[in-house]
FITIMAR-568635 format. One line per field, with one value per residue: residue number from 1; residue in three letters; x, y, z of N, C-alpha, C, O in turn. Coordinates in steps of 0.1 Angstrom, whole numbers. Layout:
nr c(NUM / ...) $
rest c(ala / ...) $
n.px c(X / ...) $
n.py c(Y / ...) $
n.pz c(Z / ...) $
ca.px c(X / ...) $
ca.py c(Y / ...) $
ca.pz c(Z / ...) $
c.px c(X / ...) $
c.py c(Y / ...) $
c.pz c(Z / ...) $
o.px c(X / ...) $
o.py c(Y / ...) $
o.pz c(Z / ...) $
***
This chain:
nr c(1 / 2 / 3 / 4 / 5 / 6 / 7 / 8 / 9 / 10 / 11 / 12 / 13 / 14 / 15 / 16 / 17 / 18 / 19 / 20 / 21 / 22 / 23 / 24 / 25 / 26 / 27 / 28 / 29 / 30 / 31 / 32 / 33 / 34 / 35 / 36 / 37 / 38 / 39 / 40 / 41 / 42 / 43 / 44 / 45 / 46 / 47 / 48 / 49 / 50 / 51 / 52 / 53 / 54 / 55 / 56 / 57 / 58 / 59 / 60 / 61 / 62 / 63 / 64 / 65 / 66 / 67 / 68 / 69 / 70 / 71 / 72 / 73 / 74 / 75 / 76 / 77 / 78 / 79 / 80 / 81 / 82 / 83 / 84 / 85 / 86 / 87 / 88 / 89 / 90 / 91 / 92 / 93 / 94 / 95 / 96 / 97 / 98 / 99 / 100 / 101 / 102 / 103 / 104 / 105 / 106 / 107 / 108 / 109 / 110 / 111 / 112 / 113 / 114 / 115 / 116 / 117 / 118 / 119 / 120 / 121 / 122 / 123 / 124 / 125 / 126 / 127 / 128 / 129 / 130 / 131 / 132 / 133 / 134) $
rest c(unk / unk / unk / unk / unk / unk / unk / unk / unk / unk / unk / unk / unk / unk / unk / unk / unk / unk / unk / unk / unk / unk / unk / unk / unk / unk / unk / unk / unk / unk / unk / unk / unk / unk / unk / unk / unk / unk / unk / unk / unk / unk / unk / unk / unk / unk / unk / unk / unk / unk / unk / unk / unk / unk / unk / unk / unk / unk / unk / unk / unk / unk / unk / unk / unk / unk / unk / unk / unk / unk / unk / unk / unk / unk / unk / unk / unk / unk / unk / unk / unk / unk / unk / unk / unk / unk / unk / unk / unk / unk / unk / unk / unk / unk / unk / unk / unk / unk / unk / unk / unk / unk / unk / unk / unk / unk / unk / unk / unk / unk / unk / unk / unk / unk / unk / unk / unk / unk / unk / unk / unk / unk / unk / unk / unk / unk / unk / unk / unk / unk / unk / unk / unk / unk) $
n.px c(16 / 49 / 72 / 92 / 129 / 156 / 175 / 168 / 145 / 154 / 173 / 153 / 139 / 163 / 160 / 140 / 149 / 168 / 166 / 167 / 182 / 207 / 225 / 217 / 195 / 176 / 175 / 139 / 137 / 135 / 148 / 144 / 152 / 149 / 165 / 151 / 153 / 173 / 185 / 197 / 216 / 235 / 257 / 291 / 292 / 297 / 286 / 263 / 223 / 192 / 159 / 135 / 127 / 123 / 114 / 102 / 102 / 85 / 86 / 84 / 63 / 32 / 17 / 27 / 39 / 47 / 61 / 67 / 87 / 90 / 115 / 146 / 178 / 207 / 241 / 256 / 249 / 226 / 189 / 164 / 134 / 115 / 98 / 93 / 96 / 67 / 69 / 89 / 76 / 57 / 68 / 80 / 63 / 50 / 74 / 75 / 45 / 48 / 69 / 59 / 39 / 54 / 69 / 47 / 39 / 56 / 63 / 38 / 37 / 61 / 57 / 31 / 23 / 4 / 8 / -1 / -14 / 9 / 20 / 29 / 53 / 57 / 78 / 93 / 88 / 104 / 127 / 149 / 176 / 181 / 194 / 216 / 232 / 253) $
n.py c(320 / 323 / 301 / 276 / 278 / 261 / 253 / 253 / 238 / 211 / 214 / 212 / 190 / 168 / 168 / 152 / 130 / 98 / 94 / 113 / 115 / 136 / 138 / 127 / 146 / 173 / 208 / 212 / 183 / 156 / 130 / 99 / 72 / 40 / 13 / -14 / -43 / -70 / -92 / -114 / -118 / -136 / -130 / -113 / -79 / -57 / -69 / -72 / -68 / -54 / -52 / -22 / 10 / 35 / 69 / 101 / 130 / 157 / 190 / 212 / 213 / 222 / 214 / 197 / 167 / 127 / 101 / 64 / 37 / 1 / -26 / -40 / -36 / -34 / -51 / -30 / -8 / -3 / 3 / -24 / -33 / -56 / -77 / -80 / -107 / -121 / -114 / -93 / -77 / -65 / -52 / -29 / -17 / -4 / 10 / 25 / 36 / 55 / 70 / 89 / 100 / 118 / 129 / 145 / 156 / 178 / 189 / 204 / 215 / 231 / 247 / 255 / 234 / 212 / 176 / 153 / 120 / 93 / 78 / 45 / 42 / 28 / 2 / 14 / 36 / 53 / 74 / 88 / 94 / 71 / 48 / 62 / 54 / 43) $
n.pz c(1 / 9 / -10 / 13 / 15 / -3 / 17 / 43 / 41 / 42 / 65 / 83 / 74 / 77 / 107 / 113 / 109 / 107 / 79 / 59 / 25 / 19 / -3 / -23 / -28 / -42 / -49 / -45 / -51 / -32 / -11 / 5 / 27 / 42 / 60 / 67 / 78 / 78 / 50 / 51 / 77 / 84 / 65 / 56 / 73 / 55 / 33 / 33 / 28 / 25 / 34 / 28 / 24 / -2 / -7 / -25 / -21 / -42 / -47 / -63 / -84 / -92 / -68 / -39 / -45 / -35 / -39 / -32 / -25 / -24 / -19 / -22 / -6 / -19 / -18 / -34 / -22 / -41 / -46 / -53 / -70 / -54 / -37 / -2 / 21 / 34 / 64 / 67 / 46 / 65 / 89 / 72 / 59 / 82 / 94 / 71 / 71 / 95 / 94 / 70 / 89 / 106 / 87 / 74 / 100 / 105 / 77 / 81 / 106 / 101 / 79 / 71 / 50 / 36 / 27 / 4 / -2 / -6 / -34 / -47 / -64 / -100 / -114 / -136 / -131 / -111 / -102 / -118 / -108 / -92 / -105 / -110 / -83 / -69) $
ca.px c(27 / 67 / 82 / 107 / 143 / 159 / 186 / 160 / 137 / 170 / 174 / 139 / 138 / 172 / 156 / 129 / 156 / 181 / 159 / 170 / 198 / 212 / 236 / 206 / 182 / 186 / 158 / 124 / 135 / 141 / 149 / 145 / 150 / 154 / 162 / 142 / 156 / 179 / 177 / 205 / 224 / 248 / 266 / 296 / 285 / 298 / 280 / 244 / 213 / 180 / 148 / 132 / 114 / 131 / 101 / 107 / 92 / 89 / 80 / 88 / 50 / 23 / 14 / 34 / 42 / 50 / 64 / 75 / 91 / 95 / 123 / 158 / 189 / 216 / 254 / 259 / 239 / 211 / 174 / 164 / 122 / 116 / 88 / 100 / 91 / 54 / 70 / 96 / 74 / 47 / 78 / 89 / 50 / 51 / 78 / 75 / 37 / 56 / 78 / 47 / 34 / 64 / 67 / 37 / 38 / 70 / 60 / 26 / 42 / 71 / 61 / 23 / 23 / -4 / 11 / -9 / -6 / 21 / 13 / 38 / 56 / 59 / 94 / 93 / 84 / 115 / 136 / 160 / 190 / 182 / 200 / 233 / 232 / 266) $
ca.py c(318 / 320 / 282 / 276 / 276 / 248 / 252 / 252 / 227 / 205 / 213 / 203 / 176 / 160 / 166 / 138 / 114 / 96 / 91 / 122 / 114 / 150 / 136 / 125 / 156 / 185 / 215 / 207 / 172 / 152 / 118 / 93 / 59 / 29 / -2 / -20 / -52 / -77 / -100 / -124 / -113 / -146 / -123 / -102 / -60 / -51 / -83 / -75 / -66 / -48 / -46 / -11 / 17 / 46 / 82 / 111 / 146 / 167 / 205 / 220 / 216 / 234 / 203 / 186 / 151 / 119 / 85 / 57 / 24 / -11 / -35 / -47 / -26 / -49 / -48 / -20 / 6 / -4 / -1 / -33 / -35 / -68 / -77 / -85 / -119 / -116 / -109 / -77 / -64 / -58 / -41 / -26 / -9 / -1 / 18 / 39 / 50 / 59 / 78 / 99 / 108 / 124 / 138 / 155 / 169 / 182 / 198 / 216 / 226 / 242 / 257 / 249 / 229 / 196 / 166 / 141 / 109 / 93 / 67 / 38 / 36 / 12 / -3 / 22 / 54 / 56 / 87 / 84 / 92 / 60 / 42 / 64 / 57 / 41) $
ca.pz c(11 / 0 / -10 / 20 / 7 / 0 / 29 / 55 / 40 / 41 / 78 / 89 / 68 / 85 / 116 / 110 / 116 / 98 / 67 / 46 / 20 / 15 / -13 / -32 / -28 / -52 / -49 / -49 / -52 / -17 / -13 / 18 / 30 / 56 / 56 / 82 / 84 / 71 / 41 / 55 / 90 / 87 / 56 / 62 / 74 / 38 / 18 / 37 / 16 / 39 / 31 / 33 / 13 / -3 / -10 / -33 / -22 / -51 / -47 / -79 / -91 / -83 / -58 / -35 / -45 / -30 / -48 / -31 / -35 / -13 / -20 / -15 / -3 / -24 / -13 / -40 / -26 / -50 / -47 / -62 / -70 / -50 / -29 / 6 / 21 / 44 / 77 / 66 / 45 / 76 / 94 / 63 / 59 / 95 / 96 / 59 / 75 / 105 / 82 / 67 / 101 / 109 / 75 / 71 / 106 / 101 / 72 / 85 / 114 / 98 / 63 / 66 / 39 / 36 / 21 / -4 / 1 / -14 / -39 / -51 / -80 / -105 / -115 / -149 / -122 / -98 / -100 / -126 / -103 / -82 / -110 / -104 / -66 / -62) $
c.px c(40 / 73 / 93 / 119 / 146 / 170 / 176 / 148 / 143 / 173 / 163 / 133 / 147 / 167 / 143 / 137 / 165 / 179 / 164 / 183 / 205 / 221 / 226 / 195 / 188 / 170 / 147 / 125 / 143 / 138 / 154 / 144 / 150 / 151 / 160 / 152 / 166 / 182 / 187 / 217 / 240 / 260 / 278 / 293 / 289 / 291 / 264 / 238 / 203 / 170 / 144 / 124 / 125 / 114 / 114 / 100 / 96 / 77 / 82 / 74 / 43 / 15 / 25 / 34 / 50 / 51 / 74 / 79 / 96 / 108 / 137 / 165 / 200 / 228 / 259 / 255 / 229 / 196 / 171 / 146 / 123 / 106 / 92 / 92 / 79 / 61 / 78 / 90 / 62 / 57 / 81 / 72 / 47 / 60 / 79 / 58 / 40 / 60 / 67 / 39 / 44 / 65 / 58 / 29 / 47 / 62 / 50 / 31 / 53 / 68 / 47 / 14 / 16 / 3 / 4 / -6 / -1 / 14 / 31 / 38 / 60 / 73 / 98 / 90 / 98 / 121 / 144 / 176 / 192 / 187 / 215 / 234 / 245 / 274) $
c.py c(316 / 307 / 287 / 277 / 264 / 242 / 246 / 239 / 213 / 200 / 208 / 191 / 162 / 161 / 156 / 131 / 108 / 87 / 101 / 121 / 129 / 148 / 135 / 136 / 167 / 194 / 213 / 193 / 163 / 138 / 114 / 79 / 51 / 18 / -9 / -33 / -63 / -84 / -112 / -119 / -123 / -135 / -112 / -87 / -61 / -56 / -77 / -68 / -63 / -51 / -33 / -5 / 31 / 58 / 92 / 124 / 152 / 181 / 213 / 221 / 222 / 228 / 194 / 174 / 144 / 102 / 78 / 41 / 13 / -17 / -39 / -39 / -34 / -38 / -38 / -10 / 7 / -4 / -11 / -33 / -52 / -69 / -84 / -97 / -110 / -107 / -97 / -71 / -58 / -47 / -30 / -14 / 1 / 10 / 33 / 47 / 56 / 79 / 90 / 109 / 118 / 136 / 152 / 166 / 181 / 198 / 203 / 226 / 233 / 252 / 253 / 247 / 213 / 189 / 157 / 130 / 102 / 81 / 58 / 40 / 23 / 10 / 10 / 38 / 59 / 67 / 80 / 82 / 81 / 49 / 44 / 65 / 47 / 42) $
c.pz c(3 / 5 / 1 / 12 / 9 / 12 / 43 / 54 / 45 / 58 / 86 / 89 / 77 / 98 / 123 / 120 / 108 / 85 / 53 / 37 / 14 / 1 / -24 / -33 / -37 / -42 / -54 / -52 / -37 / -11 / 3 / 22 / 39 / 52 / 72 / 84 / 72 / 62 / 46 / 70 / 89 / 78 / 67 / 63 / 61 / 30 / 24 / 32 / 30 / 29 / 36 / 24 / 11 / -8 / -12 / -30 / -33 / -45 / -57 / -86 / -81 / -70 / -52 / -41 / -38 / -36 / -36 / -32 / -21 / -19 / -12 / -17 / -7 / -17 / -20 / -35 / -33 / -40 / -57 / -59 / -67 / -34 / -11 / 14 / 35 / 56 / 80 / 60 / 52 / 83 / 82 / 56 / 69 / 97 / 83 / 65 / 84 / 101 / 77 / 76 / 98 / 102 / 73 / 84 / 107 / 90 / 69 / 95 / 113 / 86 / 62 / 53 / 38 / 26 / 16 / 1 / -8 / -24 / -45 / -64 / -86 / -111 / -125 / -139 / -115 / -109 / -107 / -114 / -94 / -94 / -111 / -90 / -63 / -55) $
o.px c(41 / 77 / 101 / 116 / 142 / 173 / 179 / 143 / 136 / 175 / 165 / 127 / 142 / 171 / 139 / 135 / 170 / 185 / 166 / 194 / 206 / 223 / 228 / 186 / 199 / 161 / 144 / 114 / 155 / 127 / 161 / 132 / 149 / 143 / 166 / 159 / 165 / 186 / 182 / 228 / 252 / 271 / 276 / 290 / 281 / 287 / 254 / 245 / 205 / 172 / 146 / 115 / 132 / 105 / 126 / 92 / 108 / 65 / 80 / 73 / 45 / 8 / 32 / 22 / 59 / 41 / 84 / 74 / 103 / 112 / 138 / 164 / 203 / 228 / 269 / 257 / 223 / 195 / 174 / 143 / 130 / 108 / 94 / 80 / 80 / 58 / 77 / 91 / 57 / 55 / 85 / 74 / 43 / 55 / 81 / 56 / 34 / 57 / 68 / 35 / 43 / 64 / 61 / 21 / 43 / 59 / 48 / 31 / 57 / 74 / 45 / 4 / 24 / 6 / 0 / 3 / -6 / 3 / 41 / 30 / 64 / 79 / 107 / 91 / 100 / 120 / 147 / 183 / 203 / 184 / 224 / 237 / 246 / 285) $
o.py c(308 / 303 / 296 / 276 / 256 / 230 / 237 / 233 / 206 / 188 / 201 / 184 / 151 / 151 / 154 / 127 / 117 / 78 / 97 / 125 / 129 / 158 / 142 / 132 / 170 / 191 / 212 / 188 / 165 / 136 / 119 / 74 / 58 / 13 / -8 / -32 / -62 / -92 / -123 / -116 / -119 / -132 / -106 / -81 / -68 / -49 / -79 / -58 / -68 / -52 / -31 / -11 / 36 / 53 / 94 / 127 / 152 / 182 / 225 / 231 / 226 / 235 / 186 / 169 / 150 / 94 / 83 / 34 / 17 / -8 / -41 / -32 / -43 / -26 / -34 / 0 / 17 / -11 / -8 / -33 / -59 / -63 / -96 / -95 / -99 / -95 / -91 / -59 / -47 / -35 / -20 / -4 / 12 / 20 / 45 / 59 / 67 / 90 / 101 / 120 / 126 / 148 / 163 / 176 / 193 / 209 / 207 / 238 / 240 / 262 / 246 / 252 / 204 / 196 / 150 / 128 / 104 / 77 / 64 / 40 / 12 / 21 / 16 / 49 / 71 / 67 / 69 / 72 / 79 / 38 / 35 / 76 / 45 / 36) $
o.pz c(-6 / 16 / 0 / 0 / 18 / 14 / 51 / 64 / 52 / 62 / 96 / 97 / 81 / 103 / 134 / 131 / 101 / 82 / 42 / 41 / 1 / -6 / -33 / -39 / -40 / -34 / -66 / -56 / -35 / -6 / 11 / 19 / 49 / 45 / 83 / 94 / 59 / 71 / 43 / 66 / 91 / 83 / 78 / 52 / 55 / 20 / 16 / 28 / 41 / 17 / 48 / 18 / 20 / -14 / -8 / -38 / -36 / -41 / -55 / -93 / -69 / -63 / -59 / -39 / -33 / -37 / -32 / -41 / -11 / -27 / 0 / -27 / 1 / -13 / -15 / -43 / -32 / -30 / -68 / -47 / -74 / -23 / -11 / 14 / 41 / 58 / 90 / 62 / 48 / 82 / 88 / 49 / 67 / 103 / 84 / 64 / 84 / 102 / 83 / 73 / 88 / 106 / 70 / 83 / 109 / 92 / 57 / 95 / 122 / 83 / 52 / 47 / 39 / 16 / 25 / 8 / -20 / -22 / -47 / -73 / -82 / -111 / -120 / -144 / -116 / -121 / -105 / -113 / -89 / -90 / -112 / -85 / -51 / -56) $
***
């Protein structure tokens, strides 16, 4: 079967939901996040930090892959590796297998293409460009 393009993968993808970061995705590499829930609400909107999960589709191998990662959404825009206290990171699980559903029907029923399941990375795994995410 012929690899989708990456325009159209792109378009399918953002139609998930408002997980896809198009600024961060190149070809064959496609980056996604949410931050579920808050690490302090009292802070000013600009100062607030989430908890959430950011995942990396890669298609460039001869296998789909899937890496993803829990922690803290700091006031930079950072992904910070940081375990989120018991009761966000049940929500914060909850909604990344969510996330996967979605995902992997998405992409059967457009390019039928089965997805692995994803496996976490460890602090030393993350996607290099999640250190230039400014």
């Amino acid at each position: 079967m012929k690899s989708p393009t990456h325009g159209r993968l792109l378009i399918k993808l953002a139609a998930i939901g408002p997980y896809l970061r198009e600024k961060k995705s190149t070809k064959g590499h496609y980056f996604f996040d949410s931050l579920i829930t808050c690490v302090n609400a009292k802070k000013s909107p600009e100062s607030r930090e989430f908890w959430g999960w950011w995942m990396v589709l890669e298609l460039d191998n001869d296998a789909p892959l899937l890496i993803y990662g829990i922690g803290r959404y700091d006031a930079d825009g950072q992904w910070i590796n940081e375990i989120p206290p018991e009761n966000a990171l049940a929500e914060v699980h909850q909604n990344l297998e969510h996330f996967q559903v979605l995902l992997a029907k998405a992409m059967k029923e457009h390019f039928d293409m089965s997805l692995p399941e994803a496996f976490e990375a460890r602090s030393d795994q993350q996607p290099a460009f999640l250190a230039d995410q400014a």
